[in-house]
C-alpha positions in Angstrom: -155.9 -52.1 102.2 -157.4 -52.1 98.5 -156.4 -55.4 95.9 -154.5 -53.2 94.0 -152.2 -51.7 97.4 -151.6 -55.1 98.2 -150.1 -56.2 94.5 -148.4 -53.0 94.6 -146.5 -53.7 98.1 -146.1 -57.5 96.4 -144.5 -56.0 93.6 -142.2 -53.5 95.4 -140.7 -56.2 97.6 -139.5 -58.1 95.3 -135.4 -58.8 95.0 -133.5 -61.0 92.9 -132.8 -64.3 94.5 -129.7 -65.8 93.5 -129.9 -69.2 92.5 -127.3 -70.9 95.6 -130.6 -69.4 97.9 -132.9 -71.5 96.0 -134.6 -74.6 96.5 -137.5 -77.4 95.6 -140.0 -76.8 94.5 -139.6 -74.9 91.2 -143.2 -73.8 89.9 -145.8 -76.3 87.9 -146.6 -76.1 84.6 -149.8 -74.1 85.2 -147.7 -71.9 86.9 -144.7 -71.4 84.2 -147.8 -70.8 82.0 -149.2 -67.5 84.1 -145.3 -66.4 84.2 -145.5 -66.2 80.4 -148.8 -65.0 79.7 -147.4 -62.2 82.3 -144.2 -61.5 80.3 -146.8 -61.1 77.3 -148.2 -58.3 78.6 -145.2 -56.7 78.2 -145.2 -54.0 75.9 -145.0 -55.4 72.6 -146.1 -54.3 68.5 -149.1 -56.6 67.3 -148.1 -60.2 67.6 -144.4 -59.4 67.1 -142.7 -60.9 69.9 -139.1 -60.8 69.8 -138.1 -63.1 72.7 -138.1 -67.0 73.4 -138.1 -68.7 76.8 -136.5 -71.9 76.7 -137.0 -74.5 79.5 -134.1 -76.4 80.8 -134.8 -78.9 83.7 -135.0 -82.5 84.3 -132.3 -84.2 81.8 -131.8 -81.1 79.8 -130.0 -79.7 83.6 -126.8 -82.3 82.9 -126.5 -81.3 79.2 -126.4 -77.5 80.0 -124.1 -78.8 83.6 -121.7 -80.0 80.5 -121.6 -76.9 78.0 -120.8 -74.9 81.3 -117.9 -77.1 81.9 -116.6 -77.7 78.3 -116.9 -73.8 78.5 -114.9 -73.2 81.9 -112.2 -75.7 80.4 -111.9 -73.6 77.3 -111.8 -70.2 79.2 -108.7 -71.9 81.0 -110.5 -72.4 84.5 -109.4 -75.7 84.9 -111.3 -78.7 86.3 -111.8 -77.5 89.3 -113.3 -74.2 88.0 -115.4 -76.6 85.2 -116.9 -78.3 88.0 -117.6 -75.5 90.2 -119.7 -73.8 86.6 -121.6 -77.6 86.1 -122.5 -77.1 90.2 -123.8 -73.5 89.0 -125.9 -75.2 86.3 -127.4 -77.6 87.9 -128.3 -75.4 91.2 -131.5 -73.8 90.6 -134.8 -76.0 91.1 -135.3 -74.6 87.0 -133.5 -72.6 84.9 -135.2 -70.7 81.4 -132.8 -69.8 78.8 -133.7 -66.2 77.5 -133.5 -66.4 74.2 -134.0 -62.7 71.6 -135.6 -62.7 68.3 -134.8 -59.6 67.1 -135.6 -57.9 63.4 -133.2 -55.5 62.6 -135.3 -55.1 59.3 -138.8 -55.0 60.3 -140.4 -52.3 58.5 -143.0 -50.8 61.7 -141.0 -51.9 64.8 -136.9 -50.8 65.0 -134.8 -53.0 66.8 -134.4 -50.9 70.2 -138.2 -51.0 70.8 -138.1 -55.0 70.3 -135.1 -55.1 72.8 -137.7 -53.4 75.3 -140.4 -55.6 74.3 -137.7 -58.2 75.4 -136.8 -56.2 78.9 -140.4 -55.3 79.6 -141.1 -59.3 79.3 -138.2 -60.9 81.6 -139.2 -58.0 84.2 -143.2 -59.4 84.3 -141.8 -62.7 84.1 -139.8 -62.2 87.6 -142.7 -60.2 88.9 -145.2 -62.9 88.2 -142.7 -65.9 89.6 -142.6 -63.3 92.9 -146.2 -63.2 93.0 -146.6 -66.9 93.1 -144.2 -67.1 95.8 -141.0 -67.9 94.0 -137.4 -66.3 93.4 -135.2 -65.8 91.0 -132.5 -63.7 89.3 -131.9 -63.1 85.8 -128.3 -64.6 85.3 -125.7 -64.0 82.2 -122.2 -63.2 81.9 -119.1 -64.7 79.9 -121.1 -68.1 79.2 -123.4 -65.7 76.7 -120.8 -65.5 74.4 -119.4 -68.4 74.3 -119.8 -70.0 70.9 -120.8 -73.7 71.5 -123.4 -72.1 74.2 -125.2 -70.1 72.2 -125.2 -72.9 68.9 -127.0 -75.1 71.6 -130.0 -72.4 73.0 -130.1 -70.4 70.0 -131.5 -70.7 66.4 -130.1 -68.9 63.3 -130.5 -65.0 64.2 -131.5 -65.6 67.4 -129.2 -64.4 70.7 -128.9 -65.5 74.0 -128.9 -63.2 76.6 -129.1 -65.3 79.2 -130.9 -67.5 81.9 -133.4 -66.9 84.6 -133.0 -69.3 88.0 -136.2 -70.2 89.4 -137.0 -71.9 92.8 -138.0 -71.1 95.9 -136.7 -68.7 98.2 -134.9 -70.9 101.4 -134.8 -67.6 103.1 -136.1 -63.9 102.6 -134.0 -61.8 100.4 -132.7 -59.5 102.2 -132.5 -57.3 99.0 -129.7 -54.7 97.7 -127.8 -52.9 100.2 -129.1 -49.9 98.4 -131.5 -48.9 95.7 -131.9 -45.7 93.7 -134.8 -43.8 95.0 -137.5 -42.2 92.8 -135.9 -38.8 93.0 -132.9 -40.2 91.4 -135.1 -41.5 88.8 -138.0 -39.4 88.4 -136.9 -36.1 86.8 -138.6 -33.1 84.9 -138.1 -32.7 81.5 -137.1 -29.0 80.8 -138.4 -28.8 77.3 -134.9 -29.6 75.9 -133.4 -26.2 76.3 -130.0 -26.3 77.9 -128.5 -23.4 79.8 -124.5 -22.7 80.3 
């Protein structure tokens, strides 16, 4: 099998692991590095890049543990659905805030290519964390939008779409129940004429 069969079968088995199936030990610096330097190979305009990947682990895990809960409370959950959202938080080996950029103004790049600059890069980010042997899942949700959340991952203009779990796997995924094939997918453009 050629190098570039065996990245492909890599890449086509991977599944999002959620992060209750994940365990020590989350990836190394080094390794964090190669997972960004894959999500900036994403497709992107010049050195615009509309995303931010924020690190959460050590301390940082009991501060976001605490916006979680203070969140739950205000959504009504109670205490025992605030602790069960700090358990959430403080699960995954690491977590990365995903964090958008995006300039609804720029003169060369509209906004809906930056948001796929921003797609493009959490997809090579997951790929790359699979390649090295770890799982994760691209999380989001209610929390998103809460308020006191997003003040504390997010800059003026910025938004935060969300946070990616990363550990490793303490099983193998076994992966959706079912996925789209490329038939469903793949389709042939007609030139744009449509016919009763």
């Amino acid at each position: 099998m050629t190098p570039e069969h065996i990245a492909l079968q890599a890449l086509l088995g991977r599944y999002s692991v959620g992060p209750r199936h994940l365990v020590e030990p989350g990836p190394s610096d080094e390794q964090l590095a190669l997972m960004t330097q894959a999500a900036l190979r994403a497709p992107d305009h010049a050195e615009l890049v509309p995303y931010r990947f924020k690190l959460v682990r050590g301390a940082a895990k009991e501060g976001m543990a605490a916006l979680f809960a203070d969140a739950a409370r205000a959504a009504g959950k109670g205490e025992e659905g605030a602790a069960l959202d700090a358990e959430r938080a403080l699960r995954p080996p690491l977590t990365v805030a995903v964090v958008a950029r995006i300039d609804a103004g720029h003169p060369q790049v509209p906004a809906h290519e930056q948001w796929a600059a921003v797609g493009g890069a959490i997809s090579n980010f997951l790929t790359a964390a699979h390649l090295l042997g770890f799982g994760g899942k691209m999380l989001s949700g209610a929390k998103v939008r809460n308020p006191a959340i997003a003040a504390a991952f997010c800059e003026p203009g910025e938004t935060l779409l969300g946070w990616i779990a990363l550990g490793t796997p303490a099983r193998r995924p076994a992966g959706p129940a079912r996925k789209p094939g490329p038939a469903e997918v793949l389709v042939a453009w007609t030139g744009g004429a449509r016919h009763g």
